[in-house]
N, CA, C and O atoms as CSV, one atom per row, in Angstrom:
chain,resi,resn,atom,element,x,y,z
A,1,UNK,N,N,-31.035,-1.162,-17.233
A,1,UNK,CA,C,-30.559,-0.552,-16.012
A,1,UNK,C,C,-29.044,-0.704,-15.920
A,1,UNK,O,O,-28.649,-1.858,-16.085
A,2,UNK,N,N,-28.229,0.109,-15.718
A,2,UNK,CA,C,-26.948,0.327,-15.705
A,2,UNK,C,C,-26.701,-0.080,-14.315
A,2,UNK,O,O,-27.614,0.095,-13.508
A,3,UNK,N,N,-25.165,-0.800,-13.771
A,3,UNK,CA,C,-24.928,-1.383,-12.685
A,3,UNK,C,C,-23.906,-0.935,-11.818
A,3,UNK,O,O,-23.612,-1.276,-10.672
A,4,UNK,N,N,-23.363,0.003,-12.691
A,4,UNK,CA,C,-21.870,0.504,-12.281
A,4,UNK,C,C,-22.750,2.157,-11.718
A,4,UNK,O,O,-23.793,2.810,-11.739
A,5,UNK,N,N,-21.556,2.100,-11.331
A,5,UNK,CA,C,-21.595,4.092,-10.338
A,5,UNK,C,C,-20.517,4.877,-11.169
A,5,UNK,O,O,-19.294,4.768,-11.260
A,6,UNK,N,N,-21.543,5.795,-11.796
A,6,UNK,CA,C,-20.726,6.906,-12.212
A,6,UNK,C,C,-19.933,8.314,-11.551
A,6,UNK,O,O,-20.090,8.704,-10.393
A,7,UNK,N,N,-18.919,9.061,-12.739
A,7,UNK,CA,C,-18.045,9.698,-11.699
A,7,UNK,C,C,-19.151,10.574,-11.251
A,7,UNK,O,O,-19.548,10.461,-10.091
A,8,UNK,N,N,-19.513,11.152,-11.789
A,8,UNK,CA,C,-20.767,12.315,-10.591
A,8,UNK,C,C,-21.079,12.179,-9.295
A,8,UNK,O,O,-20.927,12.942,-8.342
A,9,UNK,N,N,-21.720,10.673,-9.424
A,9,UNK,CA,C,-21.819,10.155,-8.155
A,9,UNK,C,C,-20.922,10.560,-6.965
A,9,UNK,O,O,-21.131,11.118,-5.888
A,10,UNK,N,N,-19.702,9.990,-7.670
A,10,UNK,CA,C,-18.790,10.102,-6.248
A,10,UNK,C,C,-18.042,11.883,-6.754
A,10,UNK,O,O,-17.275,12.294,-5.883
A,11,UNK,N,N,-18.163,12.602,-7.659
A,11,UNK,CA,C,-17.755,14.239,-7.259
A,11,UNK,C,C,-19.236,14.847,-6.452
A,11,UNK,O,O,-19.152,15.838,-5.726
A,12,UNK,N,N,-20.284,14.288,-6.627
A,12,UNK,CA,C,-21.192,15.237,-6.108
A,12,UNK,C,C,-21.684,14.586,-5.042
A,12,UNK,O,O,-22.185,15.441,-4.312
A,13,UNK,N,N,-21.807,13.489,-4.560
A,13,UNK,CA,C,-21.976,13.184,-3.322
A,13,UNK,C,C,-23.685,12.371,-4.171
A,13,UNK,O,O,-23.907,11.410,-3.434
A,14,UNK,N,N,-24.458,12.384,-4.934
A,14,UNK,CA,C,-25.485,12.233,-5.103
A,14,UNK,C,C,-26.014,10.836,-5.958
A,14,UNK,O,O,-25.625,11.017,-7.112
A,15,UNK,N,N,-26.380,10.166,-5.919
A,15,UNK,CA,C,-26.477,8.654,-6.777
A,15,UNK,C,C,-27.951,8.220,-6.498
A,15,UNK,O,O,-28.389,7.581,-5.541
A,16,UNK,N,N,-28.601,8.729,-7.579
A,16,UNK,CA,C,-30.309,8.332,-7.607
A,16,UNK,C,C,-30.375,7.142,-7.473
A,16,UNK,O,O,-31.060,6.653,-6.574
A,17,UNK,N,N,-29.767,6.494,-8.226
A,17,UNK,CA,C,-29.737,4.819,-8.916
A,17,UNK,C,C,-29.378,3.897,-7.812
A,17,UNK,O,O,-29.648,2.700,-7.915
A,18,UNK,N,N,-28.636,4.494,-6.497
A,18,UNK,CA,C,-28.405,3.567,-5.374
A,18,UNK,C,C,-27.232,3.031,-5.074
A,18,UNK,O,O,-26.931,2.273,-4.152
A,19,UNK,N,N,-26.511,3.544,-6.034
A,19,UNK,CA,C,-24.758,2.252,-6.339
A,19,UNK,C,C,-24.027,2.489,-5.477
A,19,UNK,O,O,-23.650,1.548,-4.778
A,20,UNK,N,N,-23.653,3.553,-5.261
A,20,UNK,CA,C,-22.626,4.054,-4.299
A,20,UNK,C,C,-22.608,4.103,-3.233
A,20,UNK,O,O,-22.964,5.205,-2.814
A,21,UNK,N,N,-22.230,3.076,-2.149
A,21,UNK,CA,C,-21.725,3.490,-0.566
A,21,UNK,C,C,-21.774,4.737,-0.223
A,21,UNK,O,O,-20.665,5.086,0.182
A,22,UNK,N,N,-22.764,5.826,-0.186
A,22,UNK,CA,C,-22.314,7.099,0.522
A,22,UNK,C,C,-21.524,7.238,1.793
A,22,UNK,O,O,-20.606,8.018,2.050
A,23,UNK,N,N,-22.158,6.188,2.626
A,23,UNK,CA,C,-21.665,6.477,4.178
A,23,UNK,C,C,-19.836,6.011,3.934
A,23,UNK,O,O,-18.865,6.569,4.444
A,24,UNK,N,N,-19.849,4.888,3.042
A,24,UNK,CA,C,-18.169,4.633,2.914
A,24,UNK,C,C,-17.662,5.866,2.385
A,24,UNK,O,O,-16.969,6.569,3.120
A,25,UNK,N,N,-17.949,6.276,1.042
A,25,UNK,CA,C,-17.499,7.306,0.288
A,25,UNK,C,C,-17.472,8.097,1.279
A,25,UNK,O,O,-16.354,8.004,1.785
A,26,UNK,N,N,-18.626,9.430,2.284
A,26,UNK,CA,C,-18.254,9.989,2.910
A,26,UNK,C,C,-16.642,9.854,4.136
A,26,UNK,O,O,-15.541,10.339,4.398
A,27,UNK,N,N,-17.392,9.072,4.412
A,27,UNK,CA,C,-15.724,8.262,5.686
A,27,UNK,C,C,-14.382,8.483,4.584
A,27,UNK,O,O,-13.527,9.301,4.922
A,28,UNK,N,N,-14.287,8.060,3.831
A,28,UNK,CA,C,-13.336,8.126,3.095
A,28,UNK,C,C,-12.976,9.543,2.364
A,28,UNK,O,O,-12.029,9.564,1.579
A,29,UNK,N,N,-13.459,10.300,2.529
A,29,UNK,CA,C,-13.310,11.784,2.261
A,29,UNK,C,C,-13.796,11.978,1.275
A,29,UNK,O,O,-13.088,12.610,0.491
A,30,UNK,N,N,-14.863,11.668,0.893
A,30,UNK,CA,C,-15.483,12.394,-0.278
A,30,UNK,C,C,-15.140,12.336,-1.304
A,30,UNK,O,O,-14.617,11.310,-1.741
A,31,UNK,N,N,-15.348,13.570,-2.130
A,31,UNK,CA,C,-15.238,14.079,-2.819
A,31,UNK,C,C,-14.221,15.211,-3.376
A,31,UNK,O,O,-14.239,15.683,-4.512
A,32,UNK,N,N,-13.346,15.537,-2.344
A,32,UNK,CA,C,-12.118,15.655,-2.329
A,32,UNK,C,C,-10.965,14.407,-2.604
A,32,UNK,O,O,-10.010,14.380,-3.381
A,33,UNK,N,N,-11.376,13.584,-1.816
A,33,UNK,CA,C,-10.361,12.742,-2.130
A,33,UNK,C,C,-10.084,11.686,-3.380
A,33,UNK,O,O,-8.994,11.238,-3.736
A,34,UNK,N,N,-11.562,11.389,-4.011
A,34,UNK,CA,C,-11.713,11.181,-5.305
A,34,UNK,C,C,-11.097,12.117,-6.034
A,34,UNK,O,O,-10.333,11.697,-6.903
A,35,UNK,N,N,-11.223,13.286,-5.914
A,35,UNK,CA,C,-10.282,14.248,-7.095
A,35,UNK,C,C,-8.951,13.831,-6.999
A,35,UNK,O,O,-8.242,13.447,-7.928
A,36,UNK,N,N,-8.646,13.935,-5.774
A,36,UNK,CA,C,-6.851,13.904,-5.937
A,36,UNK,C,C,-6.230,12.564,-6.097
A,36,UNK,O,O,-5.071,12.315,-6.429
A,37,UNK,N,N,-7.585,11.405,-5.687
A,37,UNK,CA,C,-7.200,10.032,-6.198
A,37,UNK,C,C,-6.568,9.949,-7.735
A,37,UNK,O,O,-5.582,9.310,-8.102
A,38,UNK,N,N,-7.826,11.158,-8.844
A,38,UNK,CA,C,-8.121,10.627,-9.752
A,38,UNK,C,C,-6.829,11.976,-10.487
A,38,UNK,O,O,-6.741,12.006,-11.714
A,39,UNK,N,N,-6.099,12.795,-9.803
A,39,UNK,CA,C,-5.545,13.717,-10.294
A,39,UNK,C,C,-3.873,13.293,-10.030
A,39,UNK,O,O,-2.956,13.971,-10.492
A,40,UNK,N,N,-3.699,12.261,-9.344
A,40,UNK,CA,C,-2.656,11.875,-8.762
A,40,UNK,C,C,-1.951,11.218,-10.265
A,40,UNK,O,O,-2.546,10.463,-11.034
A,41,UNK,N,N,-0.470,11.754,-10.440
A,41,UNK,CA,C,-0.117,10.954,-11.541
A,41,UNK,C,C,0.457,9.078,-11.092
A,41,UNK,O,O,0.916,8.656,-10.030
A,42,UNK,N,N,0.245,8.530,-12.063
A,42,UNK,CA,C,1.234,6.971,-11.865
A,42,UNK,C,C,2.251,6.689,-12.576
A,42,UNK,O,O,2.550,6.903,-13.751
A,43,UNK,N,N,2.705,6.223,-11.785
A,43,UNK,CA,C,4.497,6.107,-12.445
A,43,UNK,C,C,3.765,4.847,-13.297
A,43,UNK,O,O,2.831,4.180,-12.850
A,44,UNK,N,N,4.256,4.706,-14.337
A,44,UNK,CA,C,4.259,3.744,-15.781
A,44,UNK,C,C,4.468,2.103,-15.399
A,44,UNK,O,O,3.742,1.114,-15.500
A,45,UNK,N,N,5.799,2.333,-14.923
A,45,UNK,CA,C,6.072,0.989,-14.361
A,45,UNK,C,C,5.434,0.529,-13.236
A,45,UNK,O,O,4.703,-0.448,-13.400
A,46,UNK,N,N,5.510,0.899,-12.357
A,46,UNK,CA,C,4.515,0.204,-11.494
A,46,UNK,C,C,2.800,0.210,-11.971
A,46,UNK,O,O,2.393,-0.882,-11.576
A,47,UNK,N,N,2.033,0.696,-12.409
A,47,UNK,CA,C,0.882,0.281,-12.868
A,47,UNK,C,C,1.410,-1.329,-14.243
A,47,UNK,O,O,0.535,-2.005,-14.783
A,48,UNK,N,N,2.367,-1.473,-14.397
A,48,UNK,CA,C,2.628,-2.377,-15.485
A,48,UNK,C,C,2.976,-3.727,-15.089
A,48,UNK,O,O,2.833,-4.740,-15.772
A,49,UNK,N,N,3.557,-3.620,-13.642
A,49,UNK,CA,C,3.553,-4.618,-12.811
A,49,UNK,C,C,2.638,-4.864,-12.513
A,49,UNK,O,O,2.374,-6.064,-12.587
A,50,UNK,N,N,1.703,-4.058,-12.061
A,50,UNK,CA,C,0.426,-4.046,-11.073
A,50,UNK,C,C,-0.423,-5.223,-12.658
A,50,UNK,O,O,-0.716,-6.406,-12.484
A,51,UNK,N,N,-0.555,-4.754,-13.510
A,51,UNK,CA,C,-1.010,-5.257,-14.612
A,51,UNK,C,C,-0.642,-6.919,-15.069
A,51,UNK,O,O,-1.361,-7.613,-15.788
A,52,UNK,N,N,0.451,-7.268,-14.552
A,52,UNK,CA,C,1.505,-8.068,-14.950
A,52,UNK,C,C,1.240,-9.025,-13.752
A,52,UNK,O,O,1.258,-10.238,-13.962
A,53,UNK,N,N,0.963,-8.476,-12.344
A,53,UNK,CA,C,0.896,-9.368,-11.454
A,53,UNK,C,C,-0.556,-9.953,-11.377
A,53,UNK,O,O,-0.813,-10.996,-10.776
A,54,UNK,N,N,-1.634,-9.069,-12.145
A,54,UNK,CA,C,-2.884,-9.265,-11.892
A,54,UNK,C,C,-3.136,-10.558,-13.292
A,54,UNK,O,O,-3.840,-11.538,-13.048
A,55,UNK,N,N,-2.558,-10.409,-14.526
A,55,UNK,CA,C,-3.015,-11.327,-14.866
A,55,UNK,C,C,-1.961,-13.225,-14.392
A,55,UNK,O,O,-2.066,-14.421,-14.663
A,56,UNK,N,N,-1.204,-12.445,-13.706
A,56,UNK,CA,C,-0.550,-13.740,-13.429
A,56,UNK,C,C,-1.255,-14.251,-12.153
A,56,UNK,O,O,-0.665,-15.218,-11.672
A,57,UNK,N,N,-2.487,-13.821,-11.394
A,57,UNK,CA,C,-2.505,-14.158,-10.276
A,57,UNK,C,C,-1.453,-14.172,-9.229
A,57,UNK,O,O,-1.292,-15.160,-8.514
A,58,UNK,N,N,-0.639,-12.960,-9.110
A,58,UNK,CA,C,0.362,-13.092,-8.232
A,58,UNK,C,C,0.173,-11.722,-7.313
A,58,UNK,O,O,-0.139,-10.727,-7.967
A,59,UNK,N,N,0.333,-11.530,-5.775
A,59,UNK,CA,C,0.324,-10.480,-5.206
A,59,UNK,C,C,1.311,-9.542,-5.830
A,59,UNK,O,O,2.382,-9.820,-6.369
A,60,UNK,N,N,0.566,-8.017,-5.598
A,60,UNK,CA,C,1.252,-7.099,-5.892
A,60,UNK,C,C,2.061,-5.885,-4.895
A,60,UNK,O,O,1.568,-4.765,-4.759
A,61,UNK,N,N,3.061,-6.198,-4.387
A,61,UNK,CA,C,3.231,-5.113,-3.344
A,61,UNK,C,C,4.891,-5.140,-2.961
A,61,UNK,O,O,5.735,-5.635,-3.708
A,62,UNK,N,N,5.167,-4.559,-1.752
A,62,UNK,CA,C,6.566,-4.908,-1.739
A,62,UNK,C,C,6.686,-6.218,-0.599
A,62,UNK,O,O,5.961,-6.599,0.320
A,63,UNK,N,N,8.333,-6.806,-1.320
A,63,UNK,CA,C,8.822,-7.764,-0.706
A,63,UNK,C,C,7.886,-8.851,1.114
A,63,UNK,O,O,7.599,-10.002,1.444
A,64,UNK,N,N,7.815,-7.512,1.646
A,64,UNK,CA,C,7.494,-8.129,3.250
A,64,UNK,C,C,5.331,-8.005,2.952
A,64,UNK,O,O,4.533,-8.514,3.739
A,65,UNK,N,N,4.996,-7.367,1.905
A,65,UNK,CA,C,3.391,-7.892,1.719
A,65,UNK,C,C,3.530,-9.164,1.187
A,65,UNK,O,O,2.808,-10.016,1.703
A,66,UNK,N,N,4.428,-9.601,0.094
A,66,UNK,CA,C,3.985,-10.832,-0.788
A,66,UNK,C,C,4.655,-11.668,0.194
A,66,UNK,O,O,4.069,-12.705,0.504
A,67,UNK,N,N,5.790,-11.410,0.750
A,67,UNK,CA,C,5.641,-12.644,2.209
A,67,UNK,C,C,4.466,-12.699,3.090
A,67,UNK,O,O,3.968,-13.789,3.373
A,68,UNK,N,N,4.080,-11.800,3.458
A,68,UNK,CA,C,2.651,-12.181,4.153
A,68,UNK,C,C,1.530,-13.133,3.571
A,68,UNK,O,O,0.987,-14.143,4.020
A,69,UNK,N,N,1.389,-12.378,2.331
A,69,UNK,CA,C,0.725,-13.343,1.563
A,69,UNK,C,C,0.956,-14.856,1.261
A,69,UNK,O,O,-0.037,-15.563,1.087
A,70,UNK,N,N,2.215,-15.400,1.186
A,70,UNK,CA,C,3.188,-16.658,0.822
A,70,UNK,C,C,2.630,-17.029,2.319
A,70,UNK,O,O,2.358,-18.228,2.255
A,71,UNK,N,N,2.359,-16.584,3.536
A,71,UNK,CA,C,2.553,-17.473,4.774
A,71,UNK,C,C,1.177,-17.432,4.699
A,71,UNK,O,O,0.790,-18.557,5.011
A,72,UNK,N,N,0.057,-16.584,4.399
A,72,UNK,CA,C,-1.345,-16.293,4.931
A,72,UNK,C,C,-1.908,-17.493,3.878
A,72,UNK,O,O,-2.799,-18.260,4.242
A,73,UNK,N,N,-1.323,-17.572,2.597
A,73,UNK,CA,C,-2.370,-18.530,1.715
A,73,UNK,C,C,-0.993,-20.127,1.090
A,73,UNK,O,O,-0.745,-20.632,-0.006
A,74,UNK,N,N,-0.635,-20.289,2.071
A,74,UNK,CA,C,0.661,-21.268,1.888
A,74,UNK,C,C,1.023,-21.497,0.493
A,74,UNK,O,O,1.208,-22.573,-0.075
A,75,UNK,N,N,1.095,-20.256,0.013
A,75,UNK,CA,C,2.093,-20.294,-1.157
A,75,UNK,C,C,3.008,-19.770,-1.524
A,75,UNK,O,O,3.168,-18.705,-0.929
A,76,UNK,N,N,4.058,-20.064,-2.552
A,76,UNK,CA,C,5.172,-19.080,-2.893
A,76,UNK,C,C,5.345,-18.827,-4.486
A,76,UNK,O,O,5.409,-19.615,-5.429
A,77,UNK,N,N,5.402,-17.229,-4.399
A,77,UNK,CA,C,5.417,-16.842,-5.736
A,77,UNK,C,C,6.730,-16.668,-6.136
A,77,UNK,O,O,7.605,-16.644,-5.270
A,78,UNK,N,N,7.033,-16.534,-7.394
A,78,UNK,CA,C,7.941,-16.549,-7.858
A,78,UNK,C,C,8.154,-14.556,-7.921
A,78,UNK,O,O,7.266,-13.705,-7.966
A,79,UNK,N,N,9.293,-14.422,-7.903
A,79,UNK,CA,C,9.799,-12.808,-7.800
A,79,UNK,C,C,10.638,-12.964,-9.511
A,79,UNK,O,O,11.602,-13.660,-9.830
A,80,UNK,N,N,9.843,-12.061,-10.301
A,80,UNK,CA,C,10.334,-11.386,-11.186
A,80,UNK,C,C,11.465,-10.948,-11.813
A,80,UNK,O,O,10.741,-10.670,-12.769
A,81,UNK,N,N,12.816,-10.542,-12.279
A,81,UNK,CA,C,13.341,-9.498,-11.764
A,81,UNK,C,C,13.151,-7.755,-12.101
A,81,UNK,O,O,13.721,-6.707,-11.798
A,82,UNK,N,N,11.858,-8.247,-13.000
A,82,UNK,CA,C,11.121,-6.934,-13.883
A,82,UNK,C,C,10.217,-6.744,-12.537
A,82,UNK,O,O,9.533,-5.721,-12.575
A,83,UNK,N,N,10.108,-7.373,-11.590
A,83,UNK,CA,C,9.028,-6.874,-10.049
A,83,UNK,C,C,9.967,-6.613,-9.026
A,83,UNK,O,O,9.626,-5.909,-8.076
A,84,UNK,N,N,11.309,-7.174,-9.109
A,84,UNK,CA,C,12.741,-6.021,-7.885
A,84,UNK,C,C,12.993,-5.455,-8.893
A,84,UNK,O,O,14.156,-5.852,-8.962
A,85,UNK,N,N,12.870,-4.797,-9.824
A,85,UNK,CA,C,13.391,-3.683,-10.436
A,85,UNK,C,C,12.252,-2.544,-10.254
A,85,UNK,O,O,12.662,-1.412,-10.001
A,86,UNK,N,N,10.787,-2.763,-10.368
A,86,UNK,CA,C,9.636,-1.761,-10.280
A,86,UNK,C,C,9.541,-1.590,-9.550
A,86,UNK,O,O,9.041,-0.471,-9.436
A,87,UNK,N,N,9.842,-2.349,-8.088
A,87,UNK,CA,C,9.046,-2.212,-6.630
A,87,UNK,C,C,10.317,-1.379,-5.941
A,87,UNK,O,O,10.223,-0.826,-4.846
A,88,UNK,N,N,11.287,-1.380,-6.605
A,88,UNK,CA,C,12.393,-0.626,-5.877
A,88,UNK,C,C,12.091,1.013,-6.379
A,88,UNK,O,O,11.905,1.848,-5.494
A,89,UNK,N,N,12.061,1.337,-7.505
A,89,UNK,CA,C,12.021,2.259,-8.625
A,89,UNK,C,C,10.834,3.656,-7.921
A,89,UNK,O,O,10.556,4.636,-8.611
């Protein structure tokens, strides 16, 4: 038995197997908005940070999120300067 939700699922609205949140997916626009999620280009560098912060365990976002984060879980991360160069960019 497979565990994951395939793309059909969320272009056609339909998931025999059960996986998929419809009522979220619907709220969230469907099946429209999966397309343009999935049609949307990404800038290089920031998915590389995003990559970079995830295996470092470090929040990923700009300046005033990773302060939130630094006060919400009493810690402080260290700033990059390859993460003020992407997050500006």
């Amino acid at each position: 038995m497979r565990h994951h939700t395939n793309a059909s699922a969320h272009l056609d609205g339909r998931d025999p197997a059960g996986v998929l949140d419809l009522e979220f997916w619907r709220r969230s626009g469907g099946a429209e908005t999966w397309r343009q999620m999935h049609e949307a280009s990404e800038d290089a560098r920031r998915v590389e940070l995003l990559r970079r912060c995830t295996y470092a365990g470090r929040p990923f976002g700009d300046e005033e999120f990773v302060e939130r984060m630094e006060r919400k879980f009493q810690r402080s991360w260290r700033r990059l300067d390859f993460e003020k160069m992407t997050a500006r960019a």
